[in-house]
MARBA-3410 file (N, C-alpha, C, O; in Angstrom, 1 decimal):
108
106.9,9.3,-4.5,106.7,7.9,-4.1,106.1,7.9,-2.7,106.2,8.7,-1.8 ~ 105.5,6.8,-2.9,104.7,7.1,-1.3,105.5,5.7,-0.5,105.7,4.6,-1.1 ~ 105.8,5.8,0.9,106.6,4.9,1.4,105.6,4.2,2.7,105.4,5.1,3.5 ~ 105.0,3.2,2.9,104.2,2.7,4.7,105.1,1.7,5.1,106.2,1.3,4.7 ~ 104.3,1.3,6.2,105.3,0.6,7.1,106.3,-0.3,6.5,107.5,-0.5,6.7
105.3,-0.9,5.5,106.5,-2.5,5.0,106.5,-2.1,3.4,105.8,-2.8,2.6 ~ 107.3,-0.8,2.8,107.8,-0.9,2.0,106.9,0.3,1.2,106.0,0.9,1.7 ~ 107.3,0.4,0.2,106.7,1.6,-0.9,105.3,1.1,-1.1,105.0,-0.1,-0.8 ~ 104.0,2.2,-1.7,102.9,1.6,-1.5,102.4,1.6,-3.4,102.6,2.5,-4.2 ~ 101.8,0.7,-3.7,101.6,0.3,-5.0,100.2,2.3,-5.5,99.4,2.9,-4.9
100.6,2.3,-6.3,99.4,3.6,-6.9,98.0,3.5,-6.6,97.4,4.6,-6.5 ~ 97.3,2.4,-6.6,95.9,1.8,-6.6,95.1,1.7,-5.2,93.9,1.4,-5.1 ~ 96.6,2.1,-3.9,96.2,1.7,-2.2,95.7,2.9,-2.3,96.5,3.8,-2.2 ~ 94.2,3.2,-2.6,94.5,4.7,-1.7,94.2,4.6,-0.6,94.1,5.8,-0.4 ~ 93.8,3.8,0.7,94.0,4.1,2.1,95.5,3.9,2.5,96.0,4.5,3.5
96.3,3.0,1.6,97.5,3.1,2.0,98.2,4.3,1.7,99.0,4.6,2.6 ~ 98.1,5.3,0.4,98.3,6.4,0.2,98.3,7.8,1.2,99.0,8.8,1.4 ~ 96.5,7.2,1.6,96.1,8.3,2.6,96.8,8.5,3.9,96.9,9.6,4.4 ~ 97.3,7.4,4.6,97.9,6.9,5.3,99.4,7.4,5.4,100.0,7.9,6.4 ~ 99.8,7.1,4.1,101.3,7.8,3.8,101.6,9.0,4.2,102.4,9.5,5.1
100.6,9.6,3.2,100.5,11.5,2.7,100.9,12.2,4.6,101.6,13.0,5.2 ~ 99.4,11.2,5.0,99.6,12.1,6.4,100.3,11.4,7.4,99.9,11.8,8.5 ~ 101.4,10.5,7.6,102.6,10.7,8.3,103.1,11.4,7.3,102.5,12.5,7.4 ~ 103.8,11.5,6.6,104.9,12.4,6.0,104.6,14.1,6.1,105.4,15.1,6.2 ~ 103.2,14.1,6.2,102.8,15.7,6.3,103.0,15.7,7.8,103.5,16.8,8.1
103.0,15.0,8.9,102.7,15.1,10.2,104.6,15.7,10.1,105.0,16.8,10.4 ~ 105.3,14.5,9.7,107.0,14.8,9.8,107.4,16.0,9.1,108.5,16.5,9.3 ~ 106.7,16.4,8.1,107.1,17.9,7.6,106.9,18.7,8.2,107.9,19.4,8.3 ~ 105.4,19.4,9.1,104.8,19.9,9.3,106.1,20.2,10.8,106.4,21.3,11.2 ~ 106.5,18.8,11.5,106.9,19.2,12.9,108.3,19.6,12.4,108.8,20.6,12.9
108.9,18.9,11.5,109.9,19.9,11.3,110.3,21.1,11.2,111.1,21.7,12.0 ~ 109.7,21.7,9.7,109.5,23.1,9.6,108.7,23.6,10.6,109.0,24.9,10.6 ~ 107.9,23.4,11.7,107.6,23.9,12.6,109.0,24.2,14.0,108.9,25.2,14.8 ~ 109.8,23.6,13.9,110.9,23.2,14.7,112.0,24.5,14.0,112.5,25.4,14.7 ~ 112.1,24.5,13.1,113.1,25.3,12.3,112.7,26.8,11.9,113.4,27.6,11.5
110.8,26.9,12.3,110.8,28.3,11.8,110.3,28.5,13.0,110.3,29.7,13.3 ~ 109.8,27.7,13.9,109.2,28.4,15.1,107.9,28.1,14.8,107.4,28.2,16.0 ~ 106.9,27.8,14.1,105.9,27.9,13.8,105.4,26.4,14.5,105.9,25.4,14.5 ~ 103.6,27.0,15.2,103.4,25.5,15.4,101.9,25.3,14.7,101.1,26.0,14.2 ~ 102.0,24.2,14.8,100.0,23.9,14.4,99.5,23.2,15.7,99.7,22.1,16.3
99.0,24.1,15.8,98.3,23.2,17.4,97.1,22.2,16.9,96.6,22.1,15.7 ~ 96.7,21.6,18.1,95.7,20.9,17.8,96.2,19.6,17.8,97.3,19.3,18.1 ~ 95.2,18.8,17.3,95.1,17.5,16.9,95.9,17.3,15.4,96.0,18.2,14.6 ~ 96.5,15.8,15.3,97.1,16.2,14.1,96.6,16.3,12.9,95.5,15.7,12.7 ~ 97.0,16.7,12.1,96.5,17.4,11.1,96.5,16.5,10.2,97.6,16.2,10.1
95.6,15.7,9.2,95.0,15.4,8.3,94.5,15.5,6.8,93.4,16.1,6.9 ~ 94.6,15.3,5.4,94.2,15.9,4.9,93.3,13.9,4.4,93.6,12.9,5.0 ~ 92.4,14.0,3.3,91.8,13.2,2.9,92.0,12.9,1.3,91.8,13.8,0.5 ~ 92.6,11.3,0.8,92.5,11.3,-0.6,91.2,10.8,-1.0,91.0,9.6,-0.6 ~ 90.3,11.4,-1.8,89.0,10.9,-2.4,89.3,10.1,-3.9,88.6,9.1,-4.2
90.2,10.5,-4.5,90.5,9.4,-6.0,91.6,9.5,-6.0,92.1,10.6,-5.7 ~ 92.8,8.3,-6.3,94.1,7.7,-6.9,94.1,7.1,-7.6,95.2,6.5,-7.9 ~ 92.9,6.9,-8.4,92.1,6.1,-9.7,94.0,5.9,-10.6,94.8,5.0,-10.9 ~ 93.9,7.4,-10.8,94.3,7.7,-12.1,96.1,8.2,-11.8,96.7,9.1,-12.4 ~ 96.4,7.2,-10.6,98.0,7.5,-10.3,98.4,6.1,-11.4,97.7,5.2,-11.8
100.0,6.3,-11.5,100.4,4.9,-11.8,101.8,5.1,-11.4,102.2,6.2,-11.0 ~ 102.4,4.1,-11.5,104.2,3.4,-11.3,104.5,4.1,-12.7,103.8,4.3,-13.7 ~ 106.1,4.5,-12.4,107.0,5.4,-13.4,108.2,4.5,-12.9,108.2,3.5,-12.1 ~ 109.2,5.2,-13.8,110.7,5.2,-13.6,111.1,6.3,-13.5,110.1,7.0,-13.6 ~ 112.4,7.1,-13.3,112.6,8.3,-13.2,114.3,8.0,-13.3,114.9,7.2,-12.6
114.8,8.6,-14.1,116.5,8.8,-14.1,116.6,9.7,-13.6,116.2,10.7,-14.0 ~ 117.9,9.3,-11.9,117.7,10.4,-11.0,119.5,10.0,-10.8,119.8,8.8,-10.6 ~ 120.9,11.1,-11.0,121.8,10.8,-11.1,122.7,9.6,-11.8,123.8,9.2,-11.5 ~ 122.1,9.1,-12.6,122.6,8.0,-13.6,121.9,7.0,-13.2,121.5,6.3,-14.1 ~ 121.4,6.5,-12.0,120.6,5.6,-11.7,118.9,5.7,-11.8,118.5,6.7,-12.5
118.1,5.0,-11.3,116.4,4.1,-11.8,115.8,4.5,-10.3,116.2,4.2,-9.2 ~ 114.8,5.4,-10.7,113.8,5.2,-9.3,112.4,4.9,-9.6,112.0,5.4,-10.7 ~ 111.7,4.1,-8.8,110.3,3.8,-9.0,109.7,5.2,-8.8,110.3,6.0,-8.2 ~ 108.7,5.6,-9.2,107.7,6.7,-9.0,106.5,6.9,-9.3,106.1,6.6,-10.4 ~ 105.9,7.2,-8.7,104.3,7.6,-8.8,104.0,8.8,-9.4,104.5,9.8,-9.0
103.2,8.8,-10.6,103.0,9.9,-11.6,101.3,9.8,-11.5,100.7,8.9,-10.9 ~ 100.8,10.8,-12.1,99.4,10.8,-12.3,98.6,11.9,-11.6,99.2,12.9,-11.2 ~ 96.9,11.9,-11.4,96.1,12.7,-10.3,95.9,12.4,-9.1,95.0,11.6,-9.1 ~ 96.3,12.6,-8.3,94.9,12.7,-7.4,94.5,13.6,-6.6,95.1,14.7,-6.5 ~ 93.1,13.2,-5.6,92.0,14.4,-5.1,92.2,14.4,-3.9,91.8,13.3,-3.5
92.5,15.0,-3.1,92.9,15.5,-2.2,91.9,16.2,-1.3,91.0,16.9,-1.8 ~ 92.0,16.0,0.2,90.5,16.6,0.7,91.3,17.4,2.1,92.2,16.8,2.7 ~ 90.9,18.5,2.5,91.3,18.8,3.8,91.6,20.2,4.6,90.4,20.6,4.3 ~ 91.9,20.9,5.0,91.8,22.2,5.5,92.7,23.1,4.5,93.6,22.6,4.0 ~ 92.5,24.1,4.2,92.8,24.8,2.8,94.2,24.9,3.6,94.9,24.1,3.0
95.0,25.4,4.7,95.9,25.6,5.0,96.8,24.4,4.9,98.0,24.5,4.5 ~ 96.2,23.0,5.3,96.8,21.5,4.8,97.1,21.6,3.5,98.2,21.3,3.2 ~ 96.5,22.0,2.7,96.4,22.1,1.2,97.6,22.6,0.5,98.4,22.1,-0.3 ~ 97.7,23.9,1.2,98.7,24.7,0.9,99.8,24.3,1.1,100.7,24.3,0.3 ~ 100.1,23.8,2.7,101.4,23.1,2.9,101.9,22.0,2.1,103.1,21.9,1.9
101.0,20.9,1.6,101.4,20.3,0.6,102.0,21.0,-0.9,102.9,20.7,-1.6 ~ 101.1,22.0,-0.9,101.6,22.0,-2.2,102.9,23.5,-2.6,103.5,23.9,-3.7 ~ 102.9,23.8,-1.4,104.7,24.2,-1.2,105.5,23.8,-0.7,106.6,24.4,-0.7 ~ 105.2,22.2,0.0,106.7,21.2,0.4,106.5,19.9,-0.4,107.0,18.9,0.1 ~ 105.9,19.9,-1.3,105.7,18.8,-1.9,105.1,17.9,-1.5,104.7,18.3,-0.4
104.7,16.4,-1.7,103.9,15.1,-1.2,105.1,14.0,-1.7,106.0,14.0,-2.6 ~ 104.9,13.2,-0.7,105.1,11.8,-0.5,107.1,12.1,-0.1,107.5,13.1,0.4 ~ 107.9,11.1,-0.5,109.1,11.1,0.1,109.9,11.6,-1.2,109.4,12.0,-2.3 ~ 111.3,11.7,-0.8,111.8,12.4,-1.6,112.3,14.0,-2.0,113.2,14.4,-2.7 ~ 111.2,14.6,-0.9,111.2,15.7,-1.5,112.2,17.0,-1.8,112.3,18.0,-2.5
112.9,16.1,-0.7,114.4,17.2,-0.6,115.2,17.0,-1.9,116.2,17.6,-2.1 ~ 114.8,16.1,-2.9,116.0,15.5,-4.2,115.0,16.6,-5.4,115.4,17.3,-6.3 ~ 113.9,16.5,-5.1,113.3,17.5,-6.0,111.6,16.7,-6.5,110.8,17.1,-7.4 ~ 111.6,15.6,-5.5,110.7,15.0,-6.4,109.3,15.7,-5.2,109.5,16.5,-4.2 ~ 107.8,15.0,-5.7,107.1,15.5,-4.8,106.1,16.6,-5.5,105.0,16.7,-4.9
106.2,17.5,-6.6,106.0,18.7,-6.9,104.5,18.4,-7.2,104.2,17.4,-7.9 ~ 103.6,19.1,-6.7,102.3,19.1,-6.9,101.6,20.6,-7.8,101.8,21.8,-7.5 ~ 100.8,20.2,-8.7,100.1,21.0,-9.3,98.5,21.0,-9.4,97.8,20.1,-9.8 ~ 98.1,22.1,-8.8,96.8,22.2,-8.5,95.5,22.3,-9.7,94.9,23.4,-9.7 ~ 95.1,21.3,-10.4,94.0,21.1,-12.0,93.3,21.9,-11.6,93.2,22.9,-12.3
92.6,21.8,-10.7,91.2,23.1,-10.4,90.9,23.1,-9.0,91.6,22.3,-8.2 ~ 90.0,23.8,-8.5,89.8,24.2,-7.1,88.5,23.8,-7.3,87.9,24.3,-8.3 ~ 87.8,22.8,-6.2,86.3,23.0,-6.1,85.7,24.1,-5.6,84.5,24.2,-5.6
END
């Protein structure tokens, strides 16, 4: 699920998406930076979504109860090392419950 300022963001925003992705990556990134010692210097780090065409709204049975969720593709743009961090701490919120898991369709 992707979460912005006033509330969860519908599948179809992708600048609200893009927007999301990278606060959440900025708060992952300083965390696990904090906890392993590791930093990313620079400017903050960035990645870009090009299609969310093909996301949509789910439900998910998560402990006996209902969560909204975002299922589907999308395209993803940004420094191969951004890349990677997403797709070993997962995307959007949640991630610590198990949700988030990204799978990579093809590599351009």
């Amino acid at each position: 699920m992707f979460r912005g300022r006033d509330g969860y963001i519908g599948a179809g925003d992708r600048e609200g998406i893009e927007e999301a992705i990278n606060v959440h990556l900025q708060k992952k990134m300083s965390f696990w930076g904090r906890q392993c010692g590791e930093t990313w210097g620079g400017a903050p780090a960035r990645v870009g979504v090009e299609d969310c065409s093909r996301l949509r709204k789910g439900v998910c049975q998560h402990y006996g109860g209902k969560l909204t969720t975002v299922q589907g593709e999308i395209v993803l743009t940004g420094k191969p090392e951004l890349l990677q961090f997403i797709y070993d701490f997962g995307l959007g919120v949640r991630g610590g419950q198990g949700f988030g898991l990204v799978e990579v369709l093809n590599r351009a």
